[in-house]
C-alpha positions as CSV (number, residue, x, y, z in Angstrom):
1,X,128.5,94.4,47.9
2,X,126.5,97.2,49.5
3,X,129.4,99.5,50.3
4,X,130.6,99.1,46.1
5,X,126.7,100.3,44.9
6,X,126.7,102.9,47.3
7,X,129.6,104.1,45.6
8,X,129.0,103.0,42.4
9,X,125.6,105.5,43.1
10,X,128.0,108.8,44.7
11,X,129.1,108.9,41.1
12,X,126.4,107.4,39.0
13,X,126.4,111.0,36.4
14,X,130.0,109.7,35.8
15,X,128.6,106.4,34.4
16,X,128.5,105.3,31.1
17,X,125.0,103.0,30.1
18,X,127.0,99.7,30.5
19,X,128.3,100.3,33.6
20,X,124.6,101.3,34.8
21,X,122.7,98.0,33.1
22,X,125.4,96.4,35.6
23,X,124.8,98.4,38.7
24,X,121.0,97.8,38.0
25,X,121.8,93.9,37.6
26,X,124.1,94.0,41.0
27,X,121.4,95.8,42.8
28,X,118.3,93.2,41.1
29,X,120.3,90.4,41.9
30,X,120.4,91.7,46.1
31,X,117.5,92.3,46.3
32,X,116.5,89.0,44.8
33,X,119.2,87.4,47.5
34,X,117.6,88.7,50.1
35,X,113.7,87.8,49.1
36,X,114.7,84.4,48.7
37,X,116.5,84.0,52.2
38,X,112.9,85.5,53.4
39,X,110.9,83.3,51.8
40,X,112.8,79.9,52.7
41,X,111.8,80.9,56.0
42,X,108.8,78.9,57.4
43,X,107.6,81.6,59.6
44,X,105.5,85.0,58.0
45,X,107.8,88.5,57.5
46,X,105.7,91.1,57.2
47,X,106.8,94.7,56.5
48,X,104.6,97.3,56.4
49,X,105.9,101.7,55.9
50,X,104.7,104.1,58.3
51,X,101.9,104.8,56.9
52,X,100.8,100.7,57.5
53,X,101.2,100.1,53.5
54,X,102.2,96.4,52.6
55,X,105.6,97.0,51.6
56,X,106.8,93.5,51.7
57,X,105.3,89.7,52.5
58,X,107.1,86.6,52.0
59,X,105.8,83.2,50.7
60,X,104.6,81.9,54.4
61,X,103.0,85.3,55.1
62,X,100.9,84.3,52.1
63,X,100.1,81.0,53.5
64,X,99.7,81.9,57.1
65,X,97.7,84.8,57.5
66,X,94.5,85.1,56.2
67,X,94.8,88.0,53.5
68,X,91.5,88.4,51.5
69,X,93.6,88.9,48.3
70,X,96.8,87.1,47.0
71,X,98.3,90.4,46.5
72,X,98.4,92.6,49.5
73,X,101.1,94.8,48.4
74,X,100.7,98.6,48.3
75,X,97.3,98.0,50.7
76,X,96.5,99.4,54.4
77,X,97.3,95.8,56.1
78,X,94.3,95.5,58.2
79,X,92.3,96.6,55.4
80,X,93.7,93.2,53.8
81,X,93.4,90.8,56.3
82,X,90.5,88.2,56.3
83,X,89.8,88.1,60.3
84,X,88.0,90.6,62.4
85,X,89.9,89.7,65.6
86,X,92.8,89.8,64.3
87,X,92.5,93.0,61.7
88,X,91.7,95.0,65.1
89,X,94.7,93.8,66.5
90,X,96.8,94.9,63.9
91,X,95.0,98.2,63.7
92,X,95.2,99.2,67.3
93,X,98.7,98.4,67.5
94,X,100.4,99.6,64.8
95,X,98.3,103.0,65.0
96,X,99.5,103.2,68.6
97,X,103.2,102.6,67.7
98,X,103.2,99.2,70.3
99,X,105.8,96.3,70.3
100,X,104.1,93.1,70.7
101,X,105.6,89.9,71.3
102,X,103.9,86.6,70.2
103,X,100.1,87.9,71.0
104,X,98.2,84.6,69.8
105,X,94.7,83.8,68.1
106,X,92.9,81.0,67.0
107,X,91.5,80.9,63.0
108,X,89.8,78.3,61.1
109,X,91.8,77.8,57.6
110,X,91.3,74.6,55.5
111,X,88.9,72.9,57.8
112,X,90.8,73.2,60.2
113,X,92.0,75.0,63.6
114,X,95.5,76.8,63.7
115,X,97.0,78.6,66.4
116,X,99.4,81.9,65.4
117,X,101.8,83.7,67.3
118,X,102.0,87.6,66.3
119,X,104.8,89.9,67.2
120,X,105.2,93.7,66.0
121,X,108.8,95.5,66.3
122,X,108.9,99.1,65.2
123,X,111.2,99.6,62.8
124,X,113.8,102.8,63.6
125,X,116.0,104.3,60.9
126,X,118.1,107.2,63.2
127,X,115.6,107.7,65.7
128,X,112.7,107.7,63.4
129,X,109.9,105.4,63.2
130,X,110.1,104.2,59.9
131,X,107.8,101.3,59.8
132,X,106.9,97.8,61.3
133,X,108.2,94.4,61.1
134,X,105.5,92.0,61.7
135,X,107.3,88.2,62.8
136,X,103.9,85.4,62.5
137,X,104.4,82.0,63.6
138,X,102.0,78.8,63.4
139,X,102.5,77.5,66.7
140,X,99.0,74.9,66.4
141,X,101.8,71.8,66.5
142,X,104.0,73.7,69.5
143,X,101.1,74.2,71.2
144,X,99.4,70.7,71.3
145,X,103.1,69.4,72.3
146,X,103.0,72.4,75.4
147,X,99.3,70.8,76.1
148,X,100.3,66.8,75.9
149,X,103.6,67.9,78.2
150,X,101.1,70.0,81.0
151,X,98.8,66.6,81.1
152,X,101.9,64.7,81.5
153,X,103.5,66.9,84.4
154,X,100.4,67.3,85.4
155,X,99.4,63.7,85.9
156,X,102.5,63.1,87.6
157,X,102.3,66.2,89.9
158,X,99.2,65.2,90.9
159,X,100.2,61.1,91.7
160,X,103.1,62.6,93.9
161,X,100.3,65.1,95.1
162,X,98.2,62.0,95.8
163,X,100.8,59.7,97.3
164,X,102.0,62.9,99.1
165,X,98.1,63.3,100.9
166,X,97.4,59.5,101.2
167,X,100.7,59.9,103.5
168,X,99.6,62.9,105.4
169,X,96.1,61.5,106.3
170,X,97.1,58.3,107.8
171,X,98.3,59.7,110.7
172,X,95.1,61.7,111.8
173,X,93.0,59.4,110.9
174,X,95.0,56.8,112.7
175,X,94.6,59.0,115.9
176,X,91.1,59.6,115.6
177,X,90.7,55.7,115.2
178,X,92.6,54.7,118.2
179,X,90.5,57.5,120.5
180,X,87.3,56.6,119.2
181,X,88.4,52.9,120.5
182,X,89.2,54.5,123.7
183,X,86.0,56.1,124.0
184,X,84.1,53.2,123.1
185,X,86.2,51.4,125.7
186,X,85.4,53.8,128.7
187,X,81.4,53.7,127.7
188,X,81.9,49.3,127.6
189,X,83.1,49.5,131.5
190,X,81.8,52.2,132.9
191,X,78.6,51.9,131.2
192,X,78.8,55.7,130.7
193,X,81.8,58.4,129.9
194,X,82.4,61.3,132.3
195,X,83.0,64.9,131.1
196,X,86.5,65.4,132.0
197,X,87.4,62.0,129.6
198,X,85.1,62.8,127.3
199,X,86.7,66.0,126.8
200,X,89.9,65.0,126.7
201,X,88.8,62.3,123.4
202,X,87.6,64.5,122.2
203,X,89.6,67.3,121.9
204,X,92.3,65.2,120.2
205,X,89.7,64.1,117.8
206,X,88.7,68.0,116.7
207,X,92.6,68.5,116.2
208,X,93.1,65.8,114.0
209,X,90.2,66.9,112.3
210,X,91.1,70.5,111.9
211,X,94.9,68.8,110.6
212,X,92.6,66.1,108.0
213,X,90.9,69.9,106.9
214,X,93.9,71.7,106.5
215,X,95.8,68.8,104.3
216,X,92.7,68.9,102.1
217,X,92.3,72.6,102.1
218,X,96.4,72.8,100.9
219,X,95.6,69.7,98.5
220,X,92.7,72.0,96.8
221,X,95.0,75.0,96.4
222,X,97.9,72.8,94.5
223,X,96.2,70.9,91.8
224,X,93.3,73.5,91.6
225,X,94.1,76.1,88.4
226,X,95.0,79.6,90.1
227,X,92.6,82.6,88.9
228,X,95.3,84.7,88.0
229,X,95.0,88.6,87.3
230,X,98.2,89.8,86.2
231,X,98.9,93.5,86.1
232,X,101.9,95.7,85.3
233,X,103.3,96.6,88.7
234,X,106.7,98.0,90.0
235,X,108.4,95.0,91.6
236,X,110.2,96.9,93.7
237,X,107.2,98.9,95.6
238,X,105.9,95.6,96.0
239,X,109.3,94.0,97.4
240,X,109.5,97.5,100.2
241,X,105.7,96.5,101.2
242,X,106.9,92.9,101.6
243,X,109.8,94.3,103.8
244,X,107.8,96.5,105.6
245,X,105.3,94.0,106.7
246,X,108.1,91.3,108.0
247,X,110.6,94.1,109.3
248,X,109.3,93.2,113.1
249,X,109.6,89.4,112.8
250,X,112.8,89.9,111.3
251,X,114.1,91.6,114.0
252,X,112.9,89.3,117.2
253,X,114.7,86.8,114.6
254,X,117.8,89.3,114.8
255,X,117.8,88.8,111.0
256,X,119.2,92.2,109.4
257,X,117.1,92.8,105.9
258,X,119.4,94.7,103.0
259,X,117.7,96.1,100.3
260,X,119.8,96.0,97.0
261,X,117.1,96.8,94.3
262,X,117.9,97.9,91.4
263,X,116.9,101.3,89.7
264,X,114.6,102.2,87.4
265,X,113.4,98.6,86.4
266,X,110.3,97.8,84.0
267,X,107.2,97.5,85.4
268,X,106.5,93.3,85.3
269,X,103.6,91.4,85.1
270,X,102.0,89.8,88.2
271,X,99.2,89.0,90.5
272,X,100.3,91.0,93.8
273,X,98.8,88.7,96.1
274,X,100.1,85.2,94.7
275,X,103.7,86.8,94.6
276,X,103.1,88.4,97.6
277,X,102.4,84.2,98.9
278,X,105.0,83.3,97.1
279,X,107.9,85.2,98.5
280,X,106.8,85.0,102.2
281,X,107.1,81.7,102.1
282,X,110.4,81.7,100.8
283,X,111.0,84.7,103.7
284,X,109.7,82.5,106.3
285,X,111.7,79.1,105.1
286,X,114.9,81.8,104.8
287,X,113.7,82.9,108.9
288,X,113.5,79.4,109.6
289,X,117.3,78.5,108.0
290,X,118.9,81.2,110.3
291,X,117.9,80.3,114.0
292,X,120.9,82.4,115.2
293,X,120.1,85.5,113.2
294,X,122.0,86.5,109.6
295,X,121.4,88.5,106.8
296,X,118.7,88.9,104.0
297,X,119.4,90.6,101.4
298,X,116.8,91.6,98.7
299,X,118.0,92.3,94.8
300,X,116.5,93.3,91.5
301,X,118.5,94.1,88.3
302,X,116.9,94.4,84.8
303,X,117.7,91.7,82.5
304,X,115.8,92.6,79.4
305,X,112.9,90.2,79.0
306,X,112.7,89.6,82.3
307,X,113.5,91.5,85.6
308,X,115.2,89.2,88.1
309,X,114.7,89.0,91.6
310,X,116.9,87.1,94.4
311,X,116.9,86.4,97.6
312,X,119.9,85.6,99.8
313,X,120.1,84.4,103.4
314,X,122.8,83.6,105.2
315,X,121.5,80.3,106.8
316,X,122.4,76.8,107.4
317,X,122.2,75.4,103.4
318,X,120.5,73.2,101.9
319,X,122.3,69.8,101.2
320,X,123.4,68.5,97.8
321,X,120.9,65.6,98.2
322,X,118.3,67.7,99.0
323,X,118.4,70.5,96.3
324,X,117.1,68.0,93.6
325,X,113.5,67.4,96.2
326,X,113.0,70.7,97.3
327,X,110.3,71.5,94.8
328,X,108.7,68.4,95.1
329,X,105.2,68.0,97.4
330,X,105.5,66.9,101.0
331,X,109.1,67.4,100.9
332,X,110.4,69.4,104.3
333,X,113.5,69.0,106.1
334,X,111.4,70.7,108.9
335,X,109.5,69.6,112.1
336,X,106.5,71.0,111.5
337,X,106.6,71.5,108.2
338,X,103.4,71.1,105.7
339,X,106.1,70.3,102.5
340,X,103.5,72.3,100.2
341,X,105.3,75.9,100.8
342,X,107.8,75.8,98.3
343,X,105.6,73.5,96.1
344,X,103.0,76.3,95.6
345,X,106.2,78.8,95.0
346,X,107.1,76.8,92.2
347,X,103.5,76.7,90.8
348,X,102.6,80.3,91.5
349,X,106.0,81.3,89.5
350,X,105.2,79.2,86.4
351,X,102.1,80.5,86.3
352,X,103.1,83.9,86.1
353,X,105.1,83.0,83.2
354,X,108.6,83.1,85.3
355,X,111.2,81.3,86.5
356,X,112.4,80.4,89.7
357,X,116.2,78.3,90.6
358,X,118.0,78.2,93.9
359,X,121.8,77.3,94.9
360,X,122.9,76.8,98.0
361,X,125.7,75.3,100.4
362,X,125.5,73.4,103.6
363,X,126.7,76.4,106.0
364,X,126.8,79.0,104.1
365,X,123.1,79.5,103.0
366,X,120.3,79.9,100.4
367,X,119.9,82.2,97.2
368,X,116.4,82.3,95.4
369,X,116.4,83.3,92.0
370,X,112.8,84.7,90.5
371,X,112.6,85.9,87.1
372,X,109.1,87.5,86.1
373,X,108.3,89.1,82.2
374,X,108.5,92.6,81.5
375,X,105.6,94.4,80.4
376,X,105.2,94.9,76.4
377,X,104.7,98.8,77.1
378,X,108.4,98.7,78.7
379,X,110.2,96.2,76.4
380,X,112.5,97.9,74.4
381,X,112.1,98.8,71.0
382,X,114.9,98.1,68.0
383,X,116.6,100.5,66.3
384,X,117.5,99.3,62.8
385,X,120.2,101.2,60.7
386,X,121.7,100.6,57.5
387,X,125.0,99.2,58.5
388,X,127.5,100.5,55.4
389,X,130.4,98.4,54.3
């Protein structure tokens, strides 16, 4: 239809007043099309000019933003919109030409509290900035499921937490038991307790201590909420540190490191010192996985949204039946192992907003995948063009 009114228009001083009342009909009846496929949507279309003019709003728009007037066409949007907080926003970003994606607030509207998600993608005809495309969602119902989910998972977490801790204790606190007994014991026959036994008793009884304070101390840091200060860095400077600061244990390991990262990748969001937890603990279970020496290979690519990172040892594998736990508190496979490392991984990813997945083979070794968000300043932005028949 598009490509005939174009053409129709290349020759419009060629046509009689008919064939224009039927051009102007075609055209109406588009344009009409398209408002009504905007409109049957439930979430807000805003479309604003360059000049941040209300060109466009469809019927949720109306109902989910607070406008101060039921006609905010052919206004300054921010100049239009009933919320302080949220006026600003709109003002700072589309003055500074940013793409936002899903930037939330909380309004009161009919008595009652609603939650809206608002995302801003520049709108580029040939190169140009043209305009902006504002996308609003109410997400008050999403995000009361997302809250009665985090209880749930939460509640659970913390039961295998419990369980996990309730397991850990008996054991010291069986051994401090049995050498207060002896103690007790010595002091019943002897009438006293020499220095040399004494020490002995207690000495295992501080070390079962110091284990009771470290099991509680790990215990703390998994169920308490992490302070998180999240900050655009350059994953890659960050994975080089990492390198850096292991390259010695590596190396008495005879573990060879291989640095595959990825060029020119967006700057991320992250805390540098829970990542930084997070992927030496992976490095040290990866260490522990190749007893003879292998290969660790570090890799970033860009994937949009997100910028991926894996890591890939060449170790002994984790088993099929194990894969499923490994996530899970107080799981190890090793010794000496607190089962928490790979636990707080997990939680320190999800945090950060990522995502973290792992494959592996008996014998032929591990692969951690990490996926962190891009900053908004490096998403990319959308060029829209007319696309002719």
């Amino acid at each position: 239809m598009r490509g005939f009114i174009k053409k129709a228009l290349d020759k419009f001083d060629k046509l009689d007043r008919e064939k224009i009342h039927s051009l102007l009909m075609q055209l109406a009846l588009e344009n009409e099309q398209y408002e009504s496929v905007l409109d049957s949507m439930t979430d807000a279309v805003v479309v604003v000019d360059a000049d941040n003019t209300v060109m466009f709003c469809n019927k949720a728009a109306l109902r989910i933003v607070p406008f101060k007037t039921p006609d905010p066409l052919e206004k300054i949007l921010w100049n239009v919109v009933d919320d302080e907080e949220i006026a600003a926003f709109f003002k700072k970003s589309l003055e500074n030409q940013e793409q936002v994606t899903e930037e939330e607030f909380t309004l009161d509207s009919r008595g009652r509290s609603m939650i809206i998600s608002c995302s801003i993608l520049p709108l580029l005809w040939d190169g140009t900035i043209r305009g902006s495309l504002l996308h609003i969602e109410d997400v008050t119902r999403k995000r009361m499921e997302d809250a009665r989910l985090r209880r749930a998972e939460s509640l659970a977490s913390l039961t295998t937490l419990a369980a996990g801790v309730a397991h850990e204790i008996k054991n010291p606190l069986g051994s401090i038991g049995i050498h207060i007994q002896l103690i007790q014991r010595a002091v019943e026959k002897d009438g006293c307790l020499g220095k040399e036994t004494a020490d002995k008793y207690l000495g295992i009884i501080n070390e079962e201590i110091e284990r009771l304070n470290g099991i509680i101390v790990d215990f703390l840091f998994a169920v308490r909420p992490m302070d998180i200060d999240l900050k655009e860095t350059d994953l890659n400077r960050l994975l080089l540190d990492i390198m850096d600061f292991i390259k010695y244990e590596a190396e008495e390991a005879r573990v060879d490191m291989l640095d595959n990262l990825g060029k020119s990748l967006p700057k991320v969001l992250l805390d540098e010192k829970f990542i930084k937890q997070a992927v030496l603990n992976i490095i040290k279970n990866a260490l522990a996985a190749m007893p003879d020496g292998g290969t660790l290979t570090f890799t970033t690519e860009d994937e949009g949204d997100m910028v991926a990172f894996t890591l890939r040892d060449t170790g002994i594998g984790i088993s099929e039946e194990n894969m499923a736990k490994i996530f899970e508190p107080y799981f190890t496979t090793r010794e000496f192992g607190s089962g928490l490392g790979l636990t707080l991984v997990y939680k320190i990813i999800r945090e950060h907003g990522g995502e973290i997945s792992l494959k592996s083979r008996e014998g032929e070794g591990t692969c951690f995948t990490i996926r962190l968000p891009v900053s908004r300043k490096d998403q990319r932005q959308i060029d829209w063009k007319r696309k002719e028949a």
